[in-house]
C-alpha positions in Angstrom: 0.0 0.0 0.0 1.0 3.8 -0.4 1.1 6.4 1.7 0.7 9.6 -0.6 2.0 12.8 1.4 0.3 15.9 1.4 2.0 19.0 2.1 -0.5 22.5 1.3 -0.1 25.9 2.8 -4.0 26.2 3.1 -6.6 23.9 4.7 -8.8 23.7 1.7 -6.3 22.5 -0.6 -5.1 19.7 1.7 -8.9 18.5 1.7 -9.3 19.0 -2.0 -6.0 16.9 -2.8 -7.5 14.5 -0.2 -10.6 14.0 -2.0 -8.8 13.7 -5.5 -6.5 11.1 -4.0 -8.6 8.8 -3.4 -10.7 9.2 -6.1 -7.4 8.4 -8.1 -7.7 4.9 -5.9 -5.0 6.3 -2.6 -5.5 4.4 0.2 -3.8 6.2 2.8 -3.0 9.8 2.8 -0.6 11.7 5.3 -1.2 15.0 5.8 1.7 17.1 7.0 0.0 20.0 9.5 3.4 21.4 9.4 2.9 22.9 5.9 -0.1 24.7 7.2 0.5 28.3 7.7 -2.5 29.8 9.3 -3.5 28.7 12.5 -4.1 24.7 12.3 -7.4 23.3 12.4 -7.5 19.6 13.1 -11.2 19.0 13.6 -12.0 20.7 9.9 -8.8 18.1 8.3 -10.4 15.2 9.8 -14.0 15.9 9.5 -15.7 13.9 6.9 -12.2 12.6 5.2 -13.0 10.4 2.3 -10.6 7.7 3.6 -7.8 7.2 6.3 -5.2 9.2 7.4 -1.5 9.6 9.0 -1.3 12.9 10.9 2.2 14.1 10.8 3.6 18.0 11.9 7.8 17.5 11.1 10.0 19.6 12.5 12.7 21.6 10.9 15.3 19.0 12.4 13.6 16.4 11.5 13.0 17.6 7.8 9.7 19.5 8.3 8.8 23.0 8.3 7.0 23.8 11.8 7.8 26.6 13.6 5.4 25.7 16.6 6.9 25.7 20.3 7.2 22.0 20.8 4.2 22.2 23.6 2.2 23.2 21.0 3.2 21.0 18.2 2.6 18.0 20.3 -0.3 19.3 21.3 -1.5 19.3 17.6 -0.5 15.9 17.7 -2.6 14.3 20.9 -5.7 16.6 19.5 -5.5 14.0 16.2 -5.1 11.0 18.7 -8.1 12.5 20.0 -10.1 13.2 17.5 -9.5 9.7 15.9 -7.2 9.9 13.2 -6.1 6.1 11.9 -2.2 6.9 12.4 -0.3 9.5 14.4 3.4 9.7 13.6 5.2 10.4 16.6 8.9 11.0 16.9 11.1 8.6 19.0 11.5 11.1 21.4 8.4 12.1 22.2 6.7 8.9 22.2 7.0 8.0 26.0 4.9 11.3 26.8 2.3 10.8 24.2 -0.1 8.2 25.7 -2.3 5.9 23.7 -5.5 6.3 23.1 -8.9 5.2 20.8 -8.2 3.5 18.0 -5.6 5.4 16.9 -2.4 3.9 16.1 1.4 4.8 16.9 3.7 5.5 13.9 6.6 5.7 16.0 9.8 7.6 13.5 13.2 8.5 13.1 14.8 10.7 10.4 18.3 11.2 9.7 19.1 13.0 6.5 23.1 12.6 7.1 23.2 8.8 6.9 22.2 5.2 7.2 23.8 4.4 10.9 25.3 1.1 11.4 23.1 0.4 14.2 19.8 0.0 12.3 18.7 -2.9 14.4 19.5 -1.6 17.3 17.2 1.4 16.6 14.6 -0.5 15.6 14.6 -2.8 18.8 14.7 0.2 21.1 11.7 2.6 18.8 10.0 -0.9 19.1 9.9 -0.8 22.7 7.6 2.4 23.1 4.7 1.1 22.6 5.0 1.2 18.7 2.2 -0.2 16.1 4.7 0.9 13.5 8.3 1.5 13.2 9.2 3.9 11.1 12.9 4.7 10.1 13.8 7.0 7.1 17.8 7.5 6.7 19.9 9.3 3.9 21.4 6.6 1.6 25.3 7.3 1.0 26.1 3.9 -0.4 24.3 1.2 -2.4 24.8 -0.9 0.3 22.7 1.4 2.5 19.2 0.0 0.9 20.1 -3.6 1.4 20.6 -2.7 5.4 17.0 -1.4 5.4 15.5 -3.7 3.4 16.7 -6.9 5.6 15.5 -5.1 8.5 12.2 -4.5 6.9 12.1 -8.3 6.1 13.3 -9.0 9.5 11.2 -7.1 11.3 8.7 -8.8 13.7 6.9 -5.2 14.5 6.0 -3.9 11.0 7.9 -1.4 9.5 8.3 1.3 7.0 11.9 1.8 5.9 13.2 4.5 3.7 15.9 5.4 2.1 16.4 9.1 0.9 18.1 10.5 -1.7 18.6 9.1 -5.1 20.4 6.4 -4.3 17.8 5.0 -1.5 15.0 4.9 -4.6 15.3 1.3 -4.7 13.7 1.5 -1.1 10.5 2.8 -2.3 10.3 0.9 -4.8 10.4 -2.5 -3.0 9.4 -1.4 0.0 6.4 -4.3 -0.5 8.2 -7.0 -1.4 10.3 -7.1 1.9 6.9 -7.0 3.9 6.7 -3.3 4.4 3.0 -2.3 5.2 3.6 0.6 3.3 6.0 3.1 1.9 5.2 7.1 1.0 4.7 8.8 -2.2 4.1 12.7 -2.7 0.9 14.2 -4.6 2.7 15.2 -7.6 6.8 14.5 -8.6 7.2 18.7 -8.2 6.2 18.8 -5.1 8.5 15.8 -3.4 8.4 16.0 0.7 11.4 14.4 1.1 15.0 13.2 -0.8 14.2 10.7 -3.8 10.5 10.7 -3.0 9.0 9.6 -6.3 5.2 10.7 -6.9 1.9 8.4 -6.8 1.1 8.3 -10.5 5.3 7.4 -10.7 4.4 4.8 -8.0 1.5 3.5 -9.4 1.8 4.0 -13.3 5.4 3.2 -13.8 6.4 0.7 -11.4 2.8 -0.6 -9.9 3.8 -0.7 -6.6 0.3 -2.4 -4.9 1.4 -5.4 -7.3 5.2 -6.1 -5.9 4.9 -9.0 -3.5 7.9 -11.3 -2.0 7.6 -13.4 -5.4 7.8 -10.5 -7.9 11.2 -11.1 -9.6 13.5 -7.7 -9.9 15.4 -6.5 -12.9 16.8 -3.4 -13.3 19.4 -0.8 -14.8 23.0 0.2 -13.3 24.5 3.7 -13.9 25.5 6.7 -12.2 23.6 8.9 -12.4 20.6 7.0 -13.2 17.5 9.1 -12.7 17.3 10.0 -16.1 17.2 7.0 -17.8 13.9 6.0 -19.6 14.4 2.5 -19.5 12.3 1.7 -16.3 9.5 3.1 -17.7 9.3 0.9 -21.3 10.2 -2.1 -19.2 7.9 -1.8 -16.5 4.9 -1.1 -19.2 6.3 -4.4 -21.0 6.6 -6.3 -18.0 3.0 -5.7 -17.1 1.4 -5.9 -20.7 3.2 -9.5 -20.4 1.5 -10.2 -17.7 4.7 -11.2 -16.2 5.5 -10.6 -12.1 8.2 -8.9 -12.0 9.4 -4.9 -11.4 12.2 -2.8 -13.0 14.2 -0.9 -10.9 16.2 2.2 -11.4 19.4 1.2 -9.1 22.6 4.3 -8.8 25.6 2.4 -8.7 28.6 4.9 -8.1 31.8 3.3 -9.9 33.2 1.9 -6.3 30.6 0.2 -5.4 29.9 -1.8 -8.8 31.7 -5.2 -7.6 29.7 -4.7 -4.0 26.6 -4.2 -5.8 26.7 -7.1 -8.2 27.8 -9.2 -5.5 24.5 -8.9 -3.5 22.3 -9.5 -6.7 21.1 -12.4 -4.8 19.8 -10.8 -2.0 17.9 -8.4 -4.5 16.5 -11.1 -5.9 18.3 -9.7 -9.3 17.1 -11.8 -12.4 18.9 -9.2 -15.2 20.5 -6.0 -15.4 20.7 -3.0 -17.9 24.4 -1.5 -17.9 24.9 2.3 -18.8 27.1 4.7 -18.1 29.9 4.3 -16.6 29.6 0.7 -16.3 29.3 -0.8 -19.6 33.1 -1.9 -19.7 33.7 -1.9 -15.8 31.4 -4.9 -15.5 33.9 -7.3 -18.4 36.1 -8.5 -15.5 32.5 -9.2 -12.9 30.8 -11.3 -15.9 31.6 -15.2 -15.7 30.6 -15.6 -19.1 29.9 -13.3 -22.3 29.1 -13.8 -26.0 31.5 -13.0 -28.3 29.7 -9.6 -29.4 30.8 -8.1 -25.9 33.4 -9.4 -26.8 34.0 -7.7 -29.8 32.9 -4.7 -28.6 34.8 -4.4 -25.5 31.4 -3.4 -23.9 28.4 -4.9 -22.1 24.9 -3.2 -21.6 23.0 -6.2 -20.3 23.6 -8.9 -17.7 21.7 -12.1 -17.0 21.8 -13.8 -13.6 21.5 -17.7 -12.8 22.5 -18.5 -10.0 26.0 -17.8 -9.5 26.4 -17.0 -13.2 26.5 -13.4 -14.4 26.3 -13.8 -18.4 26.9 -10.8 -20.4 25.6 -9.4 -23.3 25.3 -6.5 -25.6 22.3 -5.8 -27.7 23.4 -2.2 -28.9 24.9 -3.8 -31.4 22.3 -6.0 -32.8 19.7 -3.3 -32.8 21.5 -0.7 -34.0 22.4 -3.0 -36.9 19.1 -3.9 -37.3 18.0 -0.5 -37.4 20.1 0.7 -40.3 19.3 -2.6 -42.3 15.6 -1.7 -41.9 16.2 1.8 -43.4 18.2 0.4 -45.8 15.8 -1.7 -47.4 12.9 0.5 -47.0 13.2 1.9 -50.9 13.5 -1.7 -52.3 17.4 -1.7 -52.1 19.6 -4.7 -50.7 19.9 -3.9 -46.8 23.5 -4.3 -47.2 26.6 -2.1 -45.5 29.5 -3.9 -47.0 31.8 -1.3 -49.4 29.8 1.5 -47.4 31.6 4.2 -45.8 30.2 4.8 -42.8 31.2 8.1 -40.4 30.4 8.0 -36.7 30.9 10.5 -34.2 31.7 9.6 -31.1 33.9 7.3 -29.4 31.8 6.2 -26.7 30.0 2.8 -25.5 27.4 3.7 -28.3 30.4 4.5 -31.0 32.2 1.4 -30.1 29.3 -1.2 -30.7 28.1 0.4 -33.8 31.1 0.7 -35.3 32.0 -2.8 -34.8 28.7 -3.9 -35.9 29.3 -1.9 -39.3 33.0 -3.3 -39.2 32.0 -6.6 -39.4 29.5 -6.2 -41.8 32.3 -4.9 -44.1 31.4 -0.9 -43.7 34.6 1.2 -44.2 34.6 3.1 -40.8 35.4 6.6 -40.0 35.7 7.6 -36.9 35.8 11.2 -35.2 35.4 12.9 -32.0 35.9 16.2 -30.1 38.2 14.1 -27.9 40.5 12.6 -30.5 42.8 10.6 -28.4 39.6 8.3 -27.8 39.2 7.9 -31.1 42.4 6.8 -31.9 41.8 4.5 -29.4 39.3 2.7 -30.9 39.8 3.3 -34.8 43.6 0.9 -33.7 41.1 -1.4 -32.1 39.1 -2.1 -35.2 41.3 -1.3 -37.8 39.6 1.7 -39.5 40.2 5.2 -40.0 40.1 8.6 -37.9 39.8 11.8 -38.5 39.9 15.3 -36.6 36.3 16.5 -35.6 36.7 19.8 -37.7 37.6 17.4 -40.9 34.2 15.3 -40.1 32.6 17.0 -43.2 35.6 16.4 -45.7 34.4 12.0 -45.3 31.3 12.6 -47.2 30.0 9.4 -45.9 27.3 7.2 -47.3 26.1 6.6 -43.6 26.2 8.9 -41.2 25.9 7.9 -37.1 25.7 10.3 -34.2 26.9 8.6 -30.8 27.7 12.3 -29.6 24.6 14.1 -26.3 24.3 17.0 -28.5 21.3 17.8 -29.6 20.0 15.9 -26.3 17.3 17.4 -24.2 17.7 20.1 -23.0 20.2 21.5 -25.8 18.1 20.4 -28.8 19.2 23.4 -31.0 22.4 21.8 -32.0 23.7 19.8 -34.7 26.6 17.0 -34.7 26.9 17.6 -38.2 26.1 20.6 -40.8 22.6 20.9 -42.6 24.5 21.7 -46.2 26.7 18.6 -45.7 23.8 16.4 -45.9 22.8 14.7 -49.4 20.0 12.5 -50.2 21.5 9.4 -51.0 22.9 9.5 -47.2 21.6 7.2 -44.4 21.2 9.4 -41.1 21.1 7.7 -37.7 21.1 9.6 -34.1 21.3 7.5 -31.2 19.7 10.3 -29.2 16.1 9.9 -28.9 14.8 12.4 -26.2 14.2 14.2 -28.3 12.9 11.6 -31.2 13.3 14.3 -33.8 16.7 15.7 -33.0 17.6 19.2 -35.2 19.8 16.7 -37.2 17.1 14.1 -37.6 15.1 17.5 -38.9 18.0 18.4 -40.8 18.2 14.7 -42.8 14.6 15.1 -43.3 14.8 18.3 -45.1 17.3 17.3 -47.2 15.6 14.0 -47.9 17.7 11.2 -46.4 16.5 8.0 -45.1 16.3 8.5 -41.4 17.0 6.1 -38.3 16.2 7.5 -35.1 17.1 6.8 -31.5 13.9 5.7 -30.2 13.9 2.5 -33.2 17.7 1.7 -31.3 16.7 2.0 -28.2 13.3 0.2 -28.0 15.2 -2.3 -30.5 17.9 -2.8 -27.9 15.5 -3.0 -24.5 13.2 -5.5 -26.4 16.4 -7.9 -26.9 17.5 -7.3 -23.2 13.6 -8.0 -22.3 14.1 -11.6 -23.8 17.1 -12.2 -22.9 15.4 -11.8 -19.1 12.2 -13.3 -19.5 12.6 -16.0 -22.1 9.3 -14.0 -24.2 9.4 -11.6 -27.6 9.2 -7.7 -26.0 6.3 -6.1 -27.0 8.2 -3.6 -28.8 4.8 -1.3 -29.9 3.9 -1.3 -26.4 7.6 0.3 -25.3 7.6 2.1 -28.2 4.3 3.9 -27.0 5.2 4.3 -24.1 8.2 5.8 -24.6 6.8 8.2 -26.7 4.2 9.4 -24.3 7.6 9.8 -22.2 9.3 12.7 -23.8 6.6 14.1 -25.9 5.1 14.8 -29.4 7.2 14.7 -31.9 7.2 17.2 -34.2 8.9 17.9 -37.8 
């Protein structure tokens, strides 16, 4: 179940949002009194609520905004006991004074926005002991590592308990808050208006990762990088995952690079079943795999990995679907969907550069290689055998196919160009890896000047629908991601 916090600066909107949220299907709200700022009415909050409640009034150390004397604040809080809200969150240290009473049960809390002490059961034994329905404990994650320490104590927990880990890295907290027997974790009204560090909102909760539906049996996959909250792939996976019918949940996990062999290591206790590897991990994972296939190989690269047991298998599906893609476009006039004898420019020298250009390498493309950092490029052009050339030469090639694997033109800078409009001639093949957004100013560009275009969303959909396989054993349903996607990052207009 979620939680969804409220925090409004006037009564009426806290009972308006109320009354939305649970026509949207909330089951529990929490309104947070200290957000108020005229004088605070209990009795009108709790009068006729369309459904149950947590009363909570934070203070500033504590990550709230009251500036009540504390006589008064806790007096707030025993007029909710009174009045008969469902929960009353009381901090640990207050809890011995604030009797029990009614129906009303203790959320008993602790915040610490520095860290994720060492002592975490500990804590929990002694908030326990004050006459606690529920524990709550919600800690700044500093580590990977962090979430695992909450999550076992949520699982471990004889007293049920909400456990939380803030910040970007503790999102993985949130999201399987359920499956380690949490009786519920929060959510904020709307993803603007977040209460507290890495607090994702209820249509995020409910829409994208479908919390009410992750039990102890739902199988976890997920996608490695740092930073990670960007990334677009838990959304097209999740809305596959669930169109498949299949019980499972993809999770966004921030892996900072020193923690990559920590974090791979406890895949069991995760309950990992496959992984998506990004940025910076996509060559730092090689020497962590116990197998590969010889495209990762190849490539020097891995974007996916499959667990089994003990096995880590990698893979690398950039490769196939951007090869796939250009084929596609290739034969979409009628012609053979061939790249052998073509010469073939890509810019960048990056994890994307490296698999396409050894996907058009070995389909007997002659490859040309450039980038605004030219040692890099060198680098890889003596790996593979093919040419380089300075980035302000890139528009002496005049290539038959033309591959960005550079961010610009990436959201938010979409008024730039890899490559120059006048450079561009018909007979060309234009491919940008970027797809948010879908219709880069290059993509526009090609368009104008009539070239056959292949745009990042086909890669990137092609590419999450072969990792989706490669994790569930079923064909992606690649319109469904595509959609979704779509929906993502906007219209796309030409």
């Amino acid at each position: 179940m979620l939680c969804v916090s409220i925090g409004r600066g006037r009564h009426r909107h806290v009972i308006a949002e109320h009354r939305h949220l649970v026509e949207q299907g909330a089951r529990l709200v929490e309104l947070r009194l200290d957000y108020l700022q005229s004088s605070i009415n209990v009795k009108r909050l709790l009068a006729d609520r369309p459904g149950p409640v947590v009363i909570s009034c934070r203070r500033e150390r504590d990550g709230g905004k009251s500036t009540l004397s504390e006589p008064d604040r806790q007096m707030l809080l025993r007029t909710a006991i009174s009045e008969g809200a469902e929960y009353v969150d009381i901090e640990e240290d207050i809890a011995a004074s604030t009797p029990r009473f009614g129906q009303t049960k203790r959320i008993i809390s602790l915040h610490n926005f520095r860290q994720t002490p060492a002592d975490l059961p500990a804590i929990h034994a002694r908030m326990a002991a004050l006459d606690a329905d529920i524990v709550k404990i919600a800690t700044m994650a500093n580590q990977p590592s962090d979430n695992l320490r909450m999550l076992r104590l949520i699982r471990d927990s004889e007293i049920p308990t909400v456990g939380i880990c803030m910040g970007d890295l503790g999102m993985p907290t949130r999201i399987l808050a359920g499956k380690f027997g949490a009786p519920f974790t929060f959510a904020t009204f709307h993803q603007e208006r977040a209460l507290a560090p890495g607090q994702l909102s209820f249509a995020q909760m409910t829409e994208s990762y479908h919390y009410d539906d992750v039990a102890a049996a739902t199988k976890v996959f997920g996608v490695i990088a740092d930073p990670v909250g960007h990334s677009l792939s838990p959304l097209i996976h999740n809305a596959a995952l669930l169109h498949a019918g299949i019980d499972a949940v993809y999770v966004p996990f921030r892996v900072p690079p020193e923690h990559l062999e920590d974090f791979l290591a406890s895949a069991g206790e995760w309950d990992l079943r496959g992984l998506s590897v990004t940025i910076p991990h996509k060559e730092a994972v090689l020497d962590k795999l116990t197998d590969r296939d010889e495209w990762v190989d190849g490539i020097g690269a891995a974007n996916t990995i499959v667990f089994d047991g003990p096995a880590r298998r990698g893979y690398n599906t950039d490769c196939h679907a951007a090869m796939e893609s250009l084929e596609r476009a290739m034969s979409s006039d009628g012609a053979p969907a061939t790249l052998s004898g073509k010469t073939a420019l890509v810019l960048g020298a990056g994890g994307a550069s490296k698999a396409i250009a050894y996907g058009l390498h070995q389909r007997g493309a002659q490859v040309v290689l450039t980038s605004r950092t030219l040692d890099r490029a060198k680098q890889l052009a003596d790996r593979l055998g093919c040419r380089v050339v300075d980035w302000k030469s890139r528009h002496g090639v005049a290539p038959q196919v033309l591959v960005n694997c550079t961010p610009v033109g990436m959201h938010p800078n979409v008024d730039e160009s890899p490559f120059d409009k006048h450079h561009l001639k018909p007979s060309m093949i234009v491919f940008d890896t970027v797809y948010n957004p879908e219709s880069t100013l290059l993509v526009k560009f090609a368009r104008e000047q009539s070239c056959r275009v292949v745009t990042g969303i086909e890669m990137f959909v092609r590419q999450a629908a072969l990792q989706f396989k490669l994790f569930t054993g079923q064909e992606a349903p690649s319109d469904v991601m595509t959609d979704t996607l779509r929906r993502a990052i906007g219209p796309v207009k030409y």
